[in-house]
C-alpha positions as CSV (number, residue, x, y, z in Angstrom):
1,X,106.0,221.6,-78.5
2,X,107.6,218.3,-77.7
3,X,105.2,215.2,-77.1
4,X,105.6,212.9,-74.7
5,X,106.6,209.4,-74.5
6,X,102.8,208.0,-74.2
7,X,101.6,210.3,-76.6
8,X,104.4,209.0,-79.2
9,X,103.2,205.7,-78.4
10,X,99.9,206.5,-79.2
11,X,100.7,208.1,-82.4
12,X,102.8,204.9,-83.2
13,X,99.6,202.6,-82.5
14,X,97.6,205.0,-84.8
15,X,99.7,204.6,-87.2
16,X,99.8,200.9,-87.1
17,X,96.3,200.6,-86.9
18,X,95.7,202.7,-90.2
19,X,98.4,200.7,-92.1
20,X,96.9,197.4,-91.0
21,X,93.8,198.5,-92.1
22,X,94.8,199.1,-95.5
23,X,96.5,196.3,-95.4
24,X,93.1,194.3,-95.1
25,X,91.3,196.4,-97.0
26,X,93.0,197.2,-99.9
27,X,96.1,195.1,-100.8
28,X,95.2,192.4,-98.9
29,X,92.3,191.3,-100.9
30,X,93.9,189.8,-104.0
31,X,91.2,186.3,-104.3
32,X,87.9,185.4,-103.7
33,X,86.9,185.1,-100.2
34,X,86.4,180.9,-100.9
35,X,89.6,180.5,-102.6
36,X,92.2,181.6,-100.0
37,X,92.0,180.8,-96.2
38,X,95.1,181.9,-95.9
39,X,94.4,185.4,-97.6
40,X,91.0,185.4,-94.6
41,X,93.5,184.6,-91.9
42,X,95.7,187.3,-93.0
43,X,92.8,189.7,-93.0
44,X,91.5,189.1,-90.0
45,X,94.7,189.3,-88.4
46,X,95.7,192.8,-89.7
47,X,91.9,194.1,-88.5
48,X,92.5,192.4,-84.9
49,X,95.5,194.6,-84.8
50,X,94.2,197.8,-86.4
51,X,91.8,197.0,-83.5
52,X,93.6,196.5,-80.4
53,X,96.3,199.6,-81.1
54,X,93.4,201.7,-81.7
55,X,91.7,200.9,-78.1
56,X,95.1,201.4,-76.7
57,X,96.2,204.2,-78.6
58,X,92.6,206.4,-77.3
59,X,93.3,205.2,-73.9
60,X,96.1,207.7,-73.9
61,X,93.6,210.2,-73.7
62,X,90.2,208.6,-72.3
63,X,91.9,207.1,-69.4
64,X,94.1,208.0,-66.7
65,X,94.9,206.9,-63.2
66,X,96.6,208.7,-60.3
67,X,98.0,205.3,-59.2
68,X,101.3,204.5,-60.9
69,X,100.8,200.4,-59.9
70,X,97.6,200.7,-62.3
71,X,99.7,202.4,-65.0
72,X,102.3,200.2,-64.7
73,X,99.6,197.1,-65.1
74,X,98.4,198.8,-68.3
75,X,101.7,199.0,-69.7
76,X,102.6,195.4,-68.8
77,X,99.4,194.3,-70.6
78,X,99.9,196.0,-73.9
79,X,103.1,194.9,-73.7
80,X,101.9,191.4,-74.0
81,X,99.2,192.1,-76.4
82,X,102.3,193.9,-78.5
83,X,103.8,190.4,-78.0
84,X,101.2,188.3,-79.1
85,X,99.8,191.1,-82.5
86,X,103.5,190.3,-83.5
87,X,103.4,186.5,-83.0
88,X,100.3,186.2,-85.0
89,X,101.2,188.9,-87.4
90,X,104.4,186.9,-88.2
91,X,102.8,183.8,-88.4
92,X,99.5,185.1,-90.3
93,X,101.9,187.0,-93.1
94,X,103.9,183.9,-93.4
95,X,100.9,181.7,-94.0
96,X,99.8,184.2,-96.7
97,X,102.9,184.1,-98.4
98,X,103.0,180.5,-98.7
99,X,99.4,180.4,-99.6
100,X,99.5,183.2,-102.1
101,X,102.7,182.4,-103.7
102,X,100.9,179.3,-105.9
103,X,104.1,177.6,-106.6
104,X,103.1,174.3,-108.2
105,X,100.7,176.4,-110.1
106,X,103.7,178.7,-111.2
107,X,105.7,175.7,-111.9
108,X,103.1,174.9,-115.0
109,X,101.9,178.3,-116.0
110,X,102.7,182.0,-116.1
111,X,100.9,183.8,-113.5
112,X,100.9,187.1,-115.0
113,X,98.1,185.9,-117.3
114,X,96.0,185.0,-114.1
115,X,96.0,188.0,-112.3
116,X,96.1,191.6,-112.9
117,X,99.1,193.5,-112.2
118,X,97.1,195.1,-109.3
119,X,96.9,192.0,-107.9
120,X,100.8,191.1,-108.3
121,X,101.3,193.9,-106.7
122,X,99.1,194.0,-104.0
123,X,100.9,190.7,-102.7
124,X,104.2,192.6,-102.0
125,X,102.4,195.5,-101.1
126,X,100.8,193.6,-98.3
127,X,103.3,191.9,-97.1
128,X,105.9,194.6,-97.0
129,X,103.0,196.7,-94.8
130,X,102.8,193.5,-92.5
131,X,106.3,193.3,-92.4
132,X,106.2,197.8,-91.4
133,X,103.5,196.7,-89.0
134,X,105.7,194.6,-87.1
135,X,108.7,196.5,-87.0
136,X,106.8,199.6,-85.9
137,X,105.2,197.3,-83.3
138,X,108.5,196.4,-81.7
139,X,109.7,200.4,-81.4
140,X,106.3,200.7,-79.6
141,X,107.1,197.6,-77.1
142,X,110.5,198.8,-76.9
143,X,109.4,202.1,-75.9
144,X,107.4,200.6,-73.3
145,X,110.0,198.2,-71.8
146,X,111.9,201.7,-71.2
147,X,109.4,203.2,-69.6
148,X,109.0,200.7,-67.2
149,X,112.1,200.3,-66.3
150,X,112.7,203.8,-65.9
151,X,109.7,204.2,-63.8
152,X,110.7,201.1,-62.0
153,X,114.1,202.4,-61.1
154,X,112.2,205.9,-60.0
155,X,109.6,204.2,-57.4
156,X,112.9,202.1,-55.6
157,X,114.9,205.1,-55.5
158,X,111.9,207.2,-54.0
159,X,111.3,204.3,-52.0
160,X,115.4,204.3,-50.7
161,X,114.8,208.5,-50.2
162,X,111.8,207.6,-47.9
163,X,113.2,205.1,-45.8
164,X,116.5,207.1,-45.0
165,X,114.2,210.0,-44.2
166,X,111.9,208.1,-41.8
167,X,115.6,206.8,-40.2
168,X,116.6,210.4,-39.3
């Protein structure tokens, strides 16, 4: 049984959503809440997303609307929230990198003895499933931008059929 487009999307946005949520959860969480805003940001940035793919990923399945204009809104807005989760994704990973990193604190001491290797690893961990995150988020926007186009070029060429029809 082969799945559809929209219900690959969906799985896609599922997927994303449990990665980002490990991604806050669990390797995201190397400091103290007080010592790294950065770390915060991150956080709340990779639970936003978890969030917004999971409300669109259901609405494969809660919603549907017998008027293609309607679908083709709904596609055009995640499509733009797709755009923006990568924007802030981007941005939110790069501020944790930078934040996390502690260079000048590196420059005078071996970080090794400051965190555990959990920890060290937990920092590439989380950004390598930020960096998966996005990647998988531009397949799913991709994805989409064929679909509407696709559709697109169906609706004029129905609309050309009709018109020569009504002619004769």
């Amino acid at each position: 049984m082969l799945l559809s487009r929209k219900e690959i999307v969906s799985l896609l946005l599922f997927l994303t959503a449990i990665i980002s949520v490990l991604n806050a959860s669990v390797f995201g969480n190397v400091l103290p809440l007080h010592v790294s805003y950065e770390q915060l940001g991150h956080q709340v940035v990779c639970v936003g997303t978890a969030y917004i793919c999971l409300i669109y990923a259901m609405s494969t399945w809660l919603y549907h609307s017998n008027y293609s204009r309607t679908r083709l809104h709904m596609r055009l807005v995640l499509v733009a929230m797709i755009l923006i989760m990568i924007l802030f994704n981007c941005a939110s990973t790069y501020y944790f990198l930078t934040g996390v990193s502690f260079s000048k604190l590196g420059d005078s001491m071996e970080l090794i003895f400051l965190f555990s290797s959990f920890a060290m690893a937990s920092k590439s961990v989380s950004l390598s499933m930020s960096a998966i995150s996005v990647v998988i988020l531009i397949v799913i926007m991709v994805l989409l931008i064929v679909t509407i186009i696709q559709s697109h070029r169906r609706h004029k060429r129905d609309r050309m059929r009709y018109l020569e029809s009504q002619k004769q």
